[in-house]
C-alpha positions as CSV (number, residue, x, y, z in Angstrom):
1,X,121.2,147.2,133.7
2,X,118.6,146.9,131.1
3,X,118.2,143.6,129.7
4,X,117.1,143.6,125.9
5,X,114.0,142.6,125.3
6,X,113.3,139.4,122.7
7,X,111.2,140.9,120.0
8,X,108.1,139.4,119.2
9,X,106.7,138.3,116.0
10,X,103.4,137.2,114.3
11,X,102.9,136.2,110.6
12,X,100.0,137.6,108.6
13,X,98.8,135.7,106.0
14,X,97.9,138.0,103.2
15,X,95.8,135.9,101.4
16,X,93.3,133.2,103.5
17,X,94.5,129.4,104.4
18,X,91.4,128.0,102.9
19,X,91.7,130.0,99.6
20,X,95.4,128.9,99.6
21,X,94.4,125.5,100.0
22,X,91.5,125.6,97.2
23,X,94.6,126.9,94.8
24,X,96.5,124.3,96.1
25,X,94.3,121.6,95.3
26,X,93.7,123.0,91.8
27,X,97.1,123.6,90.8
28,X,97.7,119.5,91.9
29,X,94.9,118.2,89.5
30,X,96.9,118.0,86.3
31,X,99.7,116.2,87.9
32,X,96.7,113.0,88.7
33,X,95.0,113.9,85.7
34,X,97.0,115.0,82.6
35,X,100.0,112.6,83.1
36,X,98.2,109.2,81.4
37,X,99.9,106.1,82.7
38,X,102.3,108.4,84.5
39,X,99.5,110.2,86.3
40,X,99.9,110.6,90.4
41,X,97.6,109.8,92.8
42,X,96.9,112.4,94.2
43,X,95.1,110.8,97.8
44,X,98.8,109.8,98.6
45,X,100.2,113.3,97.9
46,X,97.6,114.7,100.2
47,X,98.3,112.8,103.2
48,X,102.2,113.7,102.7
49,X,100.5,117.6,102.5
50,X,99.0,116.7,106.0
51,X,102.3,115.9,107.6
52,X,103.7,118.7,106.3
53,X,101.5,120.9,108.6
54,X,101.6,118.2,110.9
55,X,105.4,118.8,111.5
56,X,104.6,122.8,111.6
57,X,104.2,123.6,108.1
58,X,108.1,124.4,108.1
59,X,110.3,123.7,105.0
60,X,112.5,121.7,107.5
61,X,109.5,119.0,107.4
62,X,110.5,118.6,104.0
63,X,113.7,116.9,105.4
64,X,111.5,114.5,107.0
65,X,109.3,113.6,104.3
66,X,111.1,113.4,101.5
67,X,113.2,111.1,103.9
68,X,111.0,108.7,105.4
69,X,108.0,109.0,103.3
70,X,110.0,106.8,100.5
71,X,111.8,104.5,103.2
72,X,108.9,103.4,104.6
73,X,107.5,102.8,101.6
74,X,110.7,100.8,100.4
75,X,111.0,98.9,104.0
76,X,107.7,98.2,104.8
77,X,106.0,98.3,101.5
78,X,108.6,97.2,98.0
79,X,110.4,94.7,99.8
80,X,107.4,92.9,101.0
81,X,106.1,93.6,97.5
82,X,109.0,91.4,96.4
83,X,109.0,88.9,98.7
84,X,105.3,88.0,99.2
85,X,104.8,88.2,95.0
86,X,107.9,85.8,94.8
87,X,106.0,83.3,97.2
88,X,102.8,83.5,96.1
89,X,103.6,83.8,91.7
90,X,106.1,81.5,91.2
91,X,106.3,79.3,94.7
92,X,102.4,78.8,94.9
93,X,102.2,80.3,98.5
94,X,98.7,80.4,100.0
95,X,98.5,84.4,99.5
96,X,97.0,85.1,102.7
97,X,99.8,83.1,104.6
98,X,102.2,84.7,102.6
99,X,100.9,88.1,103.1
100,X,101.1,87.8,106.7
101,X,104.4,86.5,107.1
102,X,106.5,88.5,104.6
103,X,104.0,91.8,106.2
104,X,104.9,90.5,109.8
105,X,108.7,90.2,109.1
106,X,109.5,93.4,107.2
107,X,107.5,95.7,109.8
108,X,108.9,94.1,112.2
109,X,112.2,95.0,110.6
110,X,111.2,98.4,109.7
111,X,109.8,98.9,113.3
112,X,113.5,97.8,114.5
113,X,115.6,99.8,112.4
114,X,113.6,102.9,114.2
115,X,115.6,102.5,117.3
116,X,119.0,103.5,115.5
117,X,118.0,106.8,115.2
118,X,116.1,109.7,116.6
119,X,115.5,111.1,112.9
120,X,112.7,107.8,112.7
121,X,111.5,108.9,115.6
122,X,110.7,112.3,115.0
123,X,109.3,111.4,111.5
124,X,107.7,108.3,112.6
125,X,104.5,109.7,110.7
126,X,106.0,110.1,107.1
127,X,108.2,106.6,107.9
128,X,104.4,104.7,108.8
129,X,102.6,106.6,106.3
130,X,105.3,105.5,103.8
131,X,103.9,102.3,104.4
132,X,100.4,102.8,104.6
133,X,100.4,104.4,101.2
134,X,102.5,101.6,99.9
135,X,100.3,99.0,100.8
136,X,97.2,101.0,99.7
137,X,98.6,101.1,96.3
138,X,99.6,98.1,96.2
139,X,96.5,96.3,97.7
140,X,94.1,98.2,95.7
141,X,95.0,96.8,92.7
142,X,95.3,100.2,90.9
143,X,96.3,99.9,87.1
144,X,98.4,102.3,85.0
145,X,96.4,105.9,84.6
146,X,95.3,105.3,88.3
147,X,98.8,106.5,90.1
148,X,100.5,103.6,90.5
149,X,102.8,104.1,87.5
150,X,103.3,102.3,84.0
151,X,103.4,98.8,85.6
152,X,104.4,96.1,83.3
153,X,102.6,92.9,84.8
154,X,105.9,91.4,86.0
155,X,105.5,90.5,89.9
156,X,109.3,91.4,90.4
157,X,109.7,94.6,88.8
158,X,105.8,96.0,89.4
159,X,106.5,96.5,93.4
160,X,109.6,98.5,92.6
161,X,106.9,100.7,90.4
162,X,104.7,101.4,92.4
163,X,107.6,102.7,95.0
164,X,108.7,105.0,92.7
165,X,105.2,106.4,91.9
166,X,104.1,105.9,96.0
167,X,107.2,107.6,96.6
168,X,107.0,110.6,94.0
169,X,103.4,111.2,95.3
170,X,104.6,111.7,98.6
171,X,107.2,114.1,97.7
172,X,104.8,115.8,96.0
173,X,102.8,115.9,98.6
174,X,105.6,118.0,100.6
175,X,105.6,120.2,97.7
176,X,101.8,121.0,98.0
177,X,102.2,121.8,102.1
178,X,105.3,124.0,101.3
179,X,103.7,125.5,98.0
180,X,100.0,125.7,100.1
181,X,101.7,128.1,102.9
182,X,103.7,130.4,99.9
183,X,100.6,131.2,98.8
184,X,99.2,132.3,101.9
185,X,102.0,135.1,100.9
186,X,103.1,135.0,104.8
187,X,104.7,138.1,106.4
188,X,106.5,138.7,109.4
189,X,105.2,141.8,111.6
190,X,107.1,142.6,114.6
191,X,105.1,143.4,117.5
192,X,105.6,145.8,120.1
């Protein structure tokens, strides 16, 4: 009895990776650039382009991103935002004390909610970078024009700004991995 053989497959990228990703990068600029107070930044989009690859440079990573990226952000990130601002603006916290605690317990929450499901797991790095991205934007200090969004100046309302922006740049960020390999203009080739 002959058993059927599996076929085998390689892609060929008909254009180079590192030409793709030049075009990449270029076709990102306006988008941090162009946009005014709506600009993106573009550093958080390109660490959401590394996971991409990071989770195989499949449009199923996109699932995860696109997920997690803004949950962790929200978790980790908005609602400490809201919290720790709170505190410090309009209860006179000490803002380091504050900072830790509120950072300490919504981690620790975000950390927690992980063991629920298997989906956190397997996109642990969009979930953390999520947060990391959050609290580089919101740590930095950037102003409107810089990525973080048309902020207002209201302590409340400017953490939930600068999730939507930290969140649109890391969906963007998929974008650029997915868009970076269509330009490779991939084909399958069957092997023998």
């Amino acid at each position: 009895m002959n058993m059927p053989q599996e076929e085998k497959v390689r892609i060929i990228q008909r254009i180079p990776l590192w030409l793709a990703v030049a075009i990449t990068v270029l076709i990102s600029l306006p988008f941090g650039i162009f946009l005014g107070p709506y600009n993106l930044a573009l550093w958080a989009s390109f660490i959401a382009w590394a996971e991409y690859f990071a989770f195989g440079a499949k449009p199923e990573a996109l699932k995860l991103i696109w997920t997690l990226y803004p949950l962790g952000a929200l978790v980790g990130g908005a609602i400490f935002a809201v919290f720790n601002n709170y505190f410090v603006a309009y209860l006179g916290w000490n803002l380091v004390l504050s900072v830790a605690l509120w950072l300490f317990i919504w981690v620790a929450i975000m950390v927690y909610i992980m063991k629920y499901s298997q989906f956190f797991w397997k996109g642990s790095l969009a979930y953390f970078n999520g947060l990391s991205m959050y609290l580089a934007f919101y740590f930095v200090g950037l102003k409107p024009g810089q990525g973080a969004g048309p902020l207002i100046g209201n302590p409340l309302i400017d953490p939930w700004i600068l999730w939507i922006w930290c969140s649109l740049a890391g969906i963007f960020g998929g974008f650029l991995g997915w868009l970076n390999i269509q330009l490779t203009f991939p084909k399958v080739v069957k092997e023998s």
